[in-house]
C-alpha positions as CSV (number, residue, x, y, z in Angstrom):
1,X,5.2,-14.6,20.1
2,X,5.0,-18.5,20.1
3,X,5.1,-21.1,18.2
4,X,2.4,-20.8,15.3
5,X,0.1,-24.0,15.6
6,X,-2.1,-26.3,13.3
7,X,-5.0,-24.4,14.0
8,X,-3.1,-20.9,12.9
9,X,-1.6,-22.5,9.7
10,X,-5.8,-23.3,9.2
11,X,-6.9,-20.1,10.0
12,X,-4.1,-18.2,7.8
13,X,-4.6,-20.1,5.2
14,X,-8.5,-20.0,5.2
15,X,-8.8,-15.7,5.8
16,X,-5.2,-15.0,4.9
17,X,-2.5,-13.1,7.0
18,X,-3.6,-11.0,9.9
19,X,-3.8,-7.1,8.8
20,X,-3.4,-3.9,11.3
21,X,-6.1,-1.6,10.1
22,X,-8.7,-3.4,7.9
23,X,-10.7,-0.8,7.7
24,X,-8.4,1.9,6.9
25,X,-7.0,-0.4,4.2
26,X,-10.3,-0.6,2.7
27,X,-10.8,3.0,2.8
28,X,-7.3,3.8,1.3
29,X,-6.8,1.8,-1.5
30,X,-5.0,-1.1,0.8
31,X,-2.7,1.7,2.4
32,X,-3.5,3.4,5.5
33,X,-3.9,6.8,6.9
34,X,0.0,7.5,8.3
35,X,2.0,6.6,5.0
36,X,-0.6,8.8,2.8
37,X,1.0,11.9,1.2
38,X,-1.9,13.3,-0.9
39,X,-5.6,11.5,-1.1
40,X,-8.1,12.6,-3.7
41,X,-11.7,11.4,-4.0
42,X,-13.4,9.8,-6.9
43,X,-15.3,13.3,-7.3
44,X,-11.8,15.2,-7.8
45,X,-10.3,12.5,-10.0
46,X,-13.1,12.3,-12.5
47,X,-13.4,16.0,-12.5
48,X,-9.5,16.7,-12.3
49,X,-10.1,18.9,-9.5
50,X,-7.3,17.9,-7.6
51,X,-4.7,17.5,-10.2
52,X,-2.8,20.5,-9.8
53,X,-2.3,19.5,-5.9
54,X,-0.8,15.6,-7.0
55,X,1.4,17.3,-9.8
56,X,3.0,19.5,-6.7
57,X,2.9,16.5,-4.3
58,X,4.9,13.9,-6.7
59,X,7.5,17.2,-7.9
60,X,8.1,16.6,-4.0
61,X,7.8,13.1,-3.2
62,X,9.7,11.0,-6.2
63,X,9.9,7.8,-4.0
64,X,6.3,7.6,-3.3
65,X,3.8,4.8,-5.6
66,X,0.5,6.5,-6.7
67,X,-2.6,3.7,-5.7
68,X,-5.2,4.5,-8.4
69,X,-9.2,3.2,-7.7
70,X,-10.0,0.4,-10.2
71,X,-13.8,1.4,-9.9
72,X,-12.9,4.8,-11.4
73,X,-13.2,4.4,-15.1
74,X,-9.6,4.4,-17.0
75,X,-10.7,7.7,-19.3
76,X,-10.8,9.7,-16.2
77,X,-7.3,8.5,-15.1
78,X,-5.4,9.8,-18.2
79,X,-3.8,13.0,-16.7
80,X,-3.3,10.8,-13.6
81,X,-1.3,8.3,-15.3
82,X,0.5,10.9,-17.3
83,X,2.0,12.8,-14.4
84,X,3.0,9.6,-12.9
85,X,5.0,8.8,-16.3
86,X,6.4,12.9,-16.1
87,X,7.6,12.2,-12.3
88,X,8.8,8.8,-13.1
89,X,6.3,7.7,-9.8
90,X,5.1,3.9,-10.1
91,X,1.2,3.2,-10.0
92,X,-1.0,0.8,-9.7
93,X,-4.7,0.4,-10.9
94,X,-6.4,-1.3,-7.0
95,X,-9.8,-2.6,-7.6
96,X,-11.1,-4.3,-4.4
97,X,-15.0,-5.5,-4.3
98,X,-15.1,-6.2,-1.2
99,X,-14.4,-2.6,-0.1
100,X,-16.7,0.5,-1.0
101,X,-14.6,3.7,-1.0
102,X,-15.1,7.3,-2.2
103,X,-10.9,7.6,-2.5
104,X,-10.1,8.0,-6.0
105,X,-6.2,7.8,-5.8
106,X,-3.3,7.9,-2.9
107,X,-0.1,9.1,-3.4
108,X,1.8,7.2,-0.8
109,X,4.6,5.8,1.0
110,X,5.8,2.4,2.4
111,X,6.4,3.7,5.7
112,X,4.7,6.3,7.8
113,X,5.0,9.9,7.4
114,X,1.9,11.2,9.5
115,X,0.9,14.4,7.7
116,X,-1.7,16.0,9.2
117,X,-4.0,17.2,6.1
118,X,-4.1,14.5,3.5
119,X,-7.5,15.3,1.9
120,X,-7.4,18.1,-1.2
121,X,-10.1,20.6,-0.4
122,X,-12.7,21.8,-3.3
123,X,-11.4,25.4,-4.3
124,X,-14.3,25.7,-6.5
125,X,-15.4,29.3,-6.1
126,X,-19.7,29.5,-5.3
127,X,-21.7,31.8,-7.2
128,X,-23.4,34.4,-4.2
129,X,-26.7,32.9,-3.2
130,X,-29.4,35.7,-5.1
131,X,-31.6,37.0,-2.5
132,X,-34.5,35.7,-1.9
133,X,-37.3,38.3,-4.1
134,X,-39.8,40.0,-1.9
135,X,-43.4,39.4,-2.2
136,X,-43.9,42.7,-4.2
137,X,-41.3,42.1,-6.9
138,X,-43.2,38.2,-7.4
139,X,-46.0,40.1,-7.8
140,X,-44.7,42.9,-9.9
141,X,-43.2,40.1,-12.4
142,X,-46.7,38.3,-12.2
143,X,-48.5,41.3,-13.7
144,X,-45.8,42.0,-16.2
């Protein structure tokens, strides 16, 4: 790489450093996809849905920082913030306006580690759909 010139100092200085990845950054909470350990959405983290998964992840990753979306109200992020505290696991609250995410918090590191399934799946169980009632019962039920 050469020499930077005027016209790079201007054009740092105007938009910033040059980023690999914008829009993975904006997606992750300013991290990207490769150094992720354990994303949950907004969804699981208001809902603690995915807590049990991000206790298990930090008992096994004590060097990784825990990125926490600022858009996510802080009474949802208590048990968050408390198993962060328990594992001794830095966080930080990221609020970025410029980026519209549905990532709740990351659990990652500063270098890549390229796990394969990042995302914590629902393991909510669903009722059986009834079966639909046949057009005697309807009418059965309409004359009772």
């Amino acid at each position: 790489m050469g020499k930077k010139n005027v016209e790079d100092y201007l054009t740092e200085g105007i938009y910033g450093s040059k980023q690999t990845k914008r829009a993975e950054r904006k997606q992750f909470l300013g991290t990207i996809r490769e150094r992720i350990v354990i994303a949950l959405t907004k969804g699981q983290v208001m809902t603690d849905k995915g807590l049990k998964k991000l206790d298990e992840a930090m008992k096994s990753n004590n060097d990784a920082k825990l990125l926490i979306n600022g858009h996510v109200s802080s009474k949802f992020l208590k048990e968050e913030k408390a198993l962060a505290k328990k594992y001794n696991i830095a966080y930080t609250v990221i609020t970025n306006n410029d980026a519209d995410t549905d990532i709740g918090a990351v659990l990652t590191y500063d270098y890549a580690i390229d796990k394969e399934d990042i995302f914590v799946q629902n393991t909510e169980e669903k009722d059986e759909p009834e079966e639909p009632a046949s057009f005697f019962s309807k009418v059965k039920r309409w004359f009772t």
